[in-house]
C-alpha positions in Angstrom: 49.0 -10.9 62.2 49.0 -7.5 61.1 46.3 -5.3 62.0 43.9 -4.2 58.9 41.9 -0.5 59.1 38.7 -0.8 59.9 35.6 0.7 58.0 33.1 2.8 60.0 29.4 0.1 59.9 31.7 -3.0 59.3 31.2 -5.9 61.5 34.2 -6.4 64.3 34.6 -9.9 63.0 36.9 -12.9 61.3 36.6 -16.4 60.6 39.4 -18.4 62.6 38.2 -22.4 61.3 36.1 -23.9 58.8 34.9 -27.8 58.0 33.0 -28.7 55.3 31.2 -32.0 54.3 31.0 -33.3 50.6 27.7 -32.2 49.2 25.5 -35.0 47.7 23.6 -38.5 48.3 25.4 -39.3 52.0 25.7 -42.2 53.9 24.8 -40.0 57.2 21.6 -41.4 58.2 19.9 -37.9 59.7 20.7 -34.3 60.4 22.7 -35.4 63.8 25.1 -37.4 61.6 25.7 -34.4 59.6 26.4 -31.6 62.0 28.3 -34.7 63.9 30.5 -34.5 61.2 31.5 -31.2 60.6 30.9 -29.3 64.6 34.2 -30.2 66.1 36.1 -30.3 63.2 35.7 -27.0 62.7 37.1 -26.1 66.3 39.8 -28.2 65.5 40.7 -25.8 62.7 40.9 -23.1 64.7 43.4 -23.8 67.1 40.8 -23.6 70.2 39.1 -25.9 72.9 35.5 -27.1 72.3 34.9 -24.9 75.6 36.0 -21.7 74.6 32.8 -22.0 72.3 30.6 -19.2 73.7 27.8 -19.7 71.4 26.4 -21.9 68.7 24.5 -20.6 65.5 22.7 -23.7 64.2 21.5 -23.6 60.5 18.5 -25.8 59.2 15.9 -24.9 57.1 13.7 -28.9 58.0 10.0 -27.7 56.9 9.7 -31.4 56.9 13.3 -32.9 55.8 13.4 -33.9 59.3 11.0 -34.6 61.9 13.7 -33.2 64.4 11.7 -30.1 64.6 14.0 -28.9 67.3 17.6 -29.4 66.5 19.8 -26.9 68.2 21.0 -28.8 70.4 21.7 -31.6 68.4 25.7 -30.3 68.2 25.8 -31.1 71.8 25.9 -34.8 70.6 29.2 -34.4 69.4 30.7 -31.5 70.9 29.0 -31.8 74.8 31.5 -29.1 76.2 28.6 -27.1 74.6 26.1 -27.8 77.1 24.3 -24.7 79.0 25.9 -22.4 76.3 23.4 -20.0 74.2 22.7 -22.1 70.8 19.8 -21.0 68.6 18.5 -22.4 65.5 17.9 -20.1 62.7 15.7 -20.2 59.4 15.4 -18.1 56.7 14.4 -20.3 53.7 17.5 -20.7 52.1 19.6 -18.1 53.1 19.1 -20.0 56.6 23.0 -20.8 56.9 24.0 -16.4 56.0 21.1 -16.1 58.7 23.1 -18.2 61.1 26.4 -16.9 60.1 24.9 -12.9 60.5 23.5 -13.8 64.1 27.0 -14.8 65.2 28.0 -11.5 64.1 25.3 -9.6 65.8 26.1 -11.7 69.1 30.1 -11.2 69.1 29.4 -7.3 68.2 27.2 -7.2 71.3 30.2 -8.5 73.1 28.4 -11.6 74.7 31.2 -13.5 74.0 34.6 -14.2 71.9 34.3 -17.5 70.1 30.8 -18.3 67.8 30.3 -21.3 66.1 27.8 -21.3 63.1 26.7 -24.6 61.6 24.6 -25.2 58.6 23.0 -28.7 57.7 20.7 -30.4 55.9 19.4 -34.1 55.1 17.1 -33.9 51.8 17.4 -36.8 49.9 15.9 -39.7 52.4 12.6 -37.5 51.7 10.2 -38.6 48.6 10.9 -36.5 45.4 7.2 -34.9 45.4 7.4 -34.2 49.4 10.4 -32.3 48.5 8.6 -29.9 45.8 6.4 -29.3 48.4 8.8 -28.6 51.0 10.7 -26.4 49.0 7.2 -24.6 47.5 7.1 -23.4 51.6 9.5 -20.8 50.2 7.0 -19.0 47.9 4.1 -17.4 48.8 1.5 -20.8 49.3 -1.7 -18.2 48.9 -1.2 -17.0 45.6 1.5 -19.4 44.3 1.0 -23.1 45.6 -0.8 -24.4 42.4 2.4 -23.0 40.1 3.3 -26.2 37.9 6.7 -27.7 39.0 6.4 -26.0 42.3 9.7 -24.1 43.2 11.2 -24.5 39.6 8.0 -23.7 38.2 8.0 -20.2 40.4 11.6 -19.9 38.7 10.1 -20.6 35.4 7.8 -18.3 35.8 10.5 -15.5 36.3 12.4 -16.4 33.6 9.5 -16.4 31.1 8.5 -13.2 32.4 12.7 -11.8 32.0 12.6 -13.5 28.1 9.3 -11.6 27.3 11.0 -8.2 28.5 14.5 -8.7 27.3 14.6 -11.6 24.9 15.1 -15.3 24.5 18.4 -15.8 26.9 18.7 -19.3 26.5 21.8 -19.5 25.1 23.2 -17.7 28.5 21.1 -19.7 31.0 23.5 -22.7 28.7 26.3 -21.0 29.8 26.0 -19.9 33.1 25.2 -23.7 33.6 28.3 -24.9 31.2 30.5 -22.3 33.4 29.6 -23.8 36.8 29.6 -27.1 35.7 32.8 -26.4 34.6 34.1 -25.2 37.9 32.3 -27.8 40.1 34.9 -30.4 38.7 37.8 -28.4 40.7 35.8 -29.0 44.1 36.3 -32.1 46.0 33.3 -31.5 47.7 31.0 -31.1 44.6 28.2 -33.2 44.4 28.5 -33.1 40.1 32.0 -33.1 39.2 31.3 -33.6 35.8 31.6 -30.8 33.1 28.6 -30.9 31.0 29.3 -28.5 28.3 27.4 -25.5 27.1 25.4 -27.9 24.1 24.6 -30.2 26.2 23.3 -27.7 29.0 21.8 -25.9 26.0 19.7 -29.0 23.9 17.1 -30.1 25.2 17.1 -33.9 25.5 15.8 -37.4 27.0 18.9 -36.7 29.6 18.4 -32.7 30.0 14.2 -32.7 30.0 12.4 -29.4 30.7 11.0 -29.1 34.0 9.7 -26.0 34.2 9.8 -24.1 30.7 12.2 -22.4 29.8 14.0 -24.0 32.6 15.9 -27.4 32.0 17.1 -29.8 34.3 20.5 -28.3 34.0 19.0 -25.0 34.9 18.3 -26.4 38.7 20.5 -27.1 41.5 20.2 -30.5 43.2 19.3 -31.8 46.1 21.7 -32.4 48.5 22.9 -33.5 51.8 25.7 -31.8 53.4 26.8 -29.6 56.2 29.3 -26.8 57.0 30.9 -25.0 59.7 33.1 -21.7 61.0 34.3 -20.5 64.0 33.8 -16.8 64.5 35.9 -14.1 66.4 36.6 -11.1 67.2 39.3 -9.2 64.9 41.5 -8.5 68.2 41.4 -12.2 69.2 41.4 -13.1 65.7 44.9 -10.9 65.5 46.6 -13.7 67.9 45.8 -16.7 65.9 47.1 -18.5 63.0 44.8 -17.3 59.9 41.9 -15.1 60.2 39.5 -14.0 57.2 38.4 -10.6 58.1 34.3 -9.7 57.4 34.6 -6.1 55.8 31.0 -5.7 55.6 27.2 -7.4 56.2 23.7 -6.9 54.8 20.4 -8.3 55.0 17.2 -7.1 53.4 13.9 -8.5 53.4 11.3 -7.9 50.5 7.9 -9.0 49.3 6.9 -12.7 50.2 5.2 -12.9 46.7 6.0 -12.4 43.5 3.0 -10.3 42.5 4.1 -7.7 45.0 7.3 -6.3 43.1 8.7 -6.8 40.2 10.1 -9.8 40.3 13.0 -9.7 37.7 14.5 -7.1 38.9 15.7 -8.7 42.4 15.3 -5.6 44.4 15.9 -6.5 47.5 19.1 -8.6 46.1 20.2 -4.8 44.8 19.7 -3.1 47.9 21.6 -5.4 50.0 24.6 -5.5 47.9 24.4 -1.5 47.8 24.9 -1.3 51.3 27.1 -3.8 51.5 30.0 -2.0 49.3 28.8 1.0 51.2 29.5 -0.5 54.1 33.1 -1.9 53.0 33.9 1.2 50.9 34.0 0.0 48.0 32.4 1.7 44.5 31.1 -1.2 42.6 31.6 -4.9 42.8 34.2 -4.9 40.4 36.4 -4.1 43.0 36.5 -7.3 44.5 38.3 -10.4 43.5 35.5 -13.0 42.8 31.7 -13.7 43.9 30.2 -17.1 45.1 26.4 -16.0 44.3 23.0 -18.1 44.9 22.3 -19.6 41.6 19.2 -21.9 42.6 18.7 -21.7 39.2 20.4 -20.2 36.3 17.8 -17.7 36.1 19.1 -16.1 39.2 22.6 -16.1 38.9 22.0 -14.1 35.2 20.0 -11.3 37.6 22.4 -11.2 40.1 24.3 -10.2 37.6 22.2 -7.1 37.0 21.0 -6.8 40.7 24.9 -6.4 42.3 26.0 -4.0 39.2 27.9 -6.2 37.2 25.5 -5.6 34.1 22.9 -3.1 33.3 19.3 -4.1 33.7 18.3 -6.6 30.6 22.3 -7.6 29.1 22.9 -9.6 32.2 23.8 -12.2 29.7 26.7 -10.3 28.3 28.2 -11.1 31.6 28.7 -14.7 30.9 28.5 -15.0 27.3 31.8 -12.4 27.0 33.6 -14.2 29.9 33.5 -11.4 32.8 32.5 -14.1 35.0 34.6 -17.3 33.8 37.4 -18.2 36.4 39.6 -15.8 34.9 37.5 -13.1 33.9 37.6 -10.0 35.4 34.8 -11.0 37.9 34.7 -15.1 38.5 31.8 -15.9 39.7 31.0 -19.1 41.6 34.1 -20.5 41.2 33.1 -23.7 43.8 30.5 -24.5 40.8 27.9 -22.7 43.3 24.8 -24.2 43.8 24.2 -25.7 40.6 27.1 -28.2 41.0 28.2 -28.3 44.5 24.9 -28.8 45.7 22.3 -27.0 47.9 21.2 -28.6 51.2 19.7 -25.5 52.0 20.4 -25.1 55.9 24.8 -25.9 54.6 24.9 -23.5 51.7 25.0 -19.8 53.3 27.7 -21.2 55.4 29.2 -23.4 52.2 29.6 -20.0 50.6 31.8 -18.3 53.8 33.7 -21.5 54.5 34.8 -21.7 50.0 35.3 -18.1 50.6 37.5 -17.8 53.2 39.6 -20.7 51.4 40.7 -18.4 48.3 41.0 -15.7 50.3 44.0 -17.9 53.0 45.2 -19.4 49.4 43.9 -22.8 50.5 40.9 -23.5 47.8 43.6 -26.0 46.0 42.1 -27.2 42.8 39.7 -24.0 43.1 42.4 -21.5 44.0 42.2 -18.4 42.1 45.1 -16.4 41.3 44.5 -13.6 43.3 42.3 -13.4 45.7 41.7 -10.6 48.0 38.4 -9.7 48.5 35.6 -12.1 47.9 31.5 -11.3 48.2 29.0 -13.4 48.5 25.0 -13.6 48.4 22.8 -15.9 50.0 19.4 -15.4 49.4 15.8 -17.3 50.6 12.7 -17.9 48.5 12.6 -15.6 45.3 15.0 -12.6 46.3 12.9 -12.5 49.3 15.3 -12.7 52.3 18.7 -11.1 50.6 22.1 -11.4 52.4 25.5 -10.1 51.3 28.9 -10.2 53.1 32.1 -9.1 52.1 35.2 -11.0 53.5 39.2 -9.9 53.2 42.2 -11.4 53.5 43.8 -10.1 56.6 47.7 -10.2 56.6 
C-alpha cells in the first residue's frame, strides 16, 4: 500500500474494518444484541484476530434507553478475547459514536497500542414515545429549556423560527433538504426509510406529514432508531501492511454553550470552528476541496446551517445550497449521500460511527448502490445537543 504524506497536527491513523447493522425497528432484544452483532464482524473485516484488539471504544448515549447503565463490557459477550483489555464507554449526547471513534485516535497516537476497536450502539424504540422526548430533551439545557413544547424538536423549532425571522421563510429548502435525503436513503441497504418522499410531499403539510414543532414537520426530524456500528482502528504504518486502509487526514472537536440563550444559536459556532481547524489541520482551503460530506442533519434545520457553518454558503443563503443542487449526489458537494440522519436513522450512540464506517465505504469504492463517482476525500460532522459538542474528521483514500 503506498505510503501517503503526512500533514503536520493530523492524526497517525486509518480504518482497517467496518460492520454495520441495518438502522430501524430491530428484532435485537437490548443493547448486547446489538453490539453482539456488529463487534466481531468488524475484526473479521479487517483481516486480524479478536486478540490483537488492544482496546475497545464503546459508544452509547442510554440516559434511560437502557437500564444497562454500565455497558462497556458488554462486547466482551461476544468477542471474550477482549477480557482485561482497556474498554471505556463514551458519551457526548449525540456525537457519542465521533466521541468514541476520536478517543481511539487519542489512545493509538499515545502509542498504547496498535489495533482500536470503536463501537456505537443504541436500542430506542422498546422505550415509550414520550420517555423518549424526555430522554432526548437531556441534550438541551433542562434549566432554561425543559418546558420547550415538543421537547428536542421543539428546541429545533425554536431555531428554525428564530433563522426564518432573520433570513426569511426557508421552507421550501427545509422541503428539499428532506426530498434530497430521502432521495438518497433509497440507495442504502441499511436505511431505515428507503422510500423517496418527494419535495411536495416533504413540503405540504398533511394528515400524513403533521407539524410537530412549527415550522418543523414530521419530515423535518430524523427517526428513532435502533442500530449499531463498528471500525477497527490502526496505525498508518500497520495500516500500510494490510488489505485497505482509509487514512484520517484530520480531527476536531469543540465544545460550546450548553444553552441556547448563551450564543447565537443559528449561527452554529462551534460547528464553524471545528470544521476550520479541521481543513487547517488537513490543508485544505475550503470544504469544497473535498469529495462529498455525511453531515448531522437531526433535523433539516441543521443540515441548512451546516451549510453556512462549514463554508459551503454565506451566512443567511444556506438554502441556495440545496435549492441550486451544490449538494445533490452529483453536485459539486453531495452531501449525505447515505440519506444521513433523516433517512438512515439515528440511534444516537451508532451514528458518529455510522458516518466513518459510510465514509470509508466511498472512499475504498465499496458504498454499491451509494457509490459516488469519485470519491477521494470525504468529511464528516457529528455533533451532540444544539451545536453543542462539535466533531469533524476528514478521511482519504490511501492507495
Amino acid at each position: 500500500m503506498p505510503e501517503t504524506a503526512s500533514i503536520a497536527g493530523a492524526p497517525d491513523a486509518c480504518i482497517v474494518g467496518w460492520a454495520h447493522s441495518p438502522f430501524g425497528k430491530l428484532e435485537e432484544p437490548d443493547l448486547e444484541a446489538l453490539m453482539t452483532r456488529v463487534a466481531r464482524a468488524a475484526i473479521e473485516d479487517a483481516g486480524i484476530e479478536p486478540g490483537e484488539i488492544d482496546a475497545g471504544f464503546i459508544g452509547v448515549f442510554g440516559e434511560g434507553f437502557t437500564d444497562q447503565g454500565f455497558p462497556a463490557s458488554l462486547v466482551l459477550q461476544s468477542v471474550p478475547e477482549l477480557r482485561f483489555k482497556p474498554i471505556t464507554r463514551y458519551e457526548n449526547a449525540c456525537a457519542t459514536g465521533t466521541a468514541a471513534v476520536h478517543g481511539a485516535l487519542d489512545f493509538l497516537a499515545a502509542k498504547r497500542g496498535r489495533f482500536a476497536l470503536v463501537l456505537g450502539a443504541e436500542k430506542m424504540t422498546a422505550t415509550p414515545g414520550p420517555k423518549i422526548g424526555d430522554i432526548l430533551l437531556s441534550a438541551s439545557y433542562r434549566k432554561t429549556e425543559k418546558d420547550i413544547q415538543g421537547g428536542f424538536a421543539g428546541v429545533f423549532g425554536r431555531i428554525a423560527d428564530s433563522y426564518f425571522q432573520r433570513h426569511g421563510d426557508q421552507s421550501d429548502a427545509l422541503a428539499a433538504i428532506a426530498a434530497k435525503n430521502h432521495a438518497n436513503g433509497v440507495d442504502n441497504p441499511w436505511a431505515q426509510m428507503r422510500k423517496d418522499l418527494g419535495f411536495q410531499f416533504c413540503r405540504q403539510e398533511s394528515e400524513k406529514n403533521p407539524f410537530v414543532a412549527p415550522p418543523l414537520k414530521r419530515t423535518d426530524c430524523s427517526l428513532v432508531s435502533d442500530g449499531a456500528a463498528a471500525l477497527v482502528i490502526t496505525d498508518a504504518e500497520t495500516a500500510r501492511a494490510m488489505g485497505k486502509a482509509v487514512k484520517f487526514r484530520a480531527a476536531a472537536h469543540v465544545q460550546d454553550f450548553l444553552p441556547i440563550a448563551a450564543r447565537d444559536i443559528i449561527r452554529f459556532e462551534g460547528c464553524r470552528e471545528a470544521w476550520g481547524r479541521a481543513l487547517a489541520q488537513a490543508g485544505l482551503s475550503s470544504v469544497t476541496d473535498l469529495s462529498f460530506v455525511e453531515t448531522h442533519d437531526c433535523f433539516t434545520i441543521a443540515e441548512l446551517l451546516e451549510y453556512e457553518a462549514m463554508g459551503l454558503a454565506p451566512e443567511g443563503q444556506g438554502a441556495r445550497a440545496v435549492l441550486e443542487g451544490w449538494t445533490a449526489k452529483d453536485g459539486r458537494l453531495p452531501v449525505n449521500r447515505s440519506g444521513g440522519l433523516k433517512a438512515k436513522g439515528h440511534p444516537i450512540g451508532a451514528t458518529g460511527v455510522s458516518m466513518h464506517v459510510l465514509t470509508a465505504m466511498q472512499l475504498t469504492g465499496t458504498a454499491g448502490t451509494m457509490q459516488l463517482p469519485q470519491a477521494e476525500i470525504g468529511g464528516i460532522f457529528n455533533m451532540g445537543g444544539a451545536a453543542v459538542a462539535n466533531y469533524v474528521s476528514i478521511l482519504e483514500r490511501v492507495g
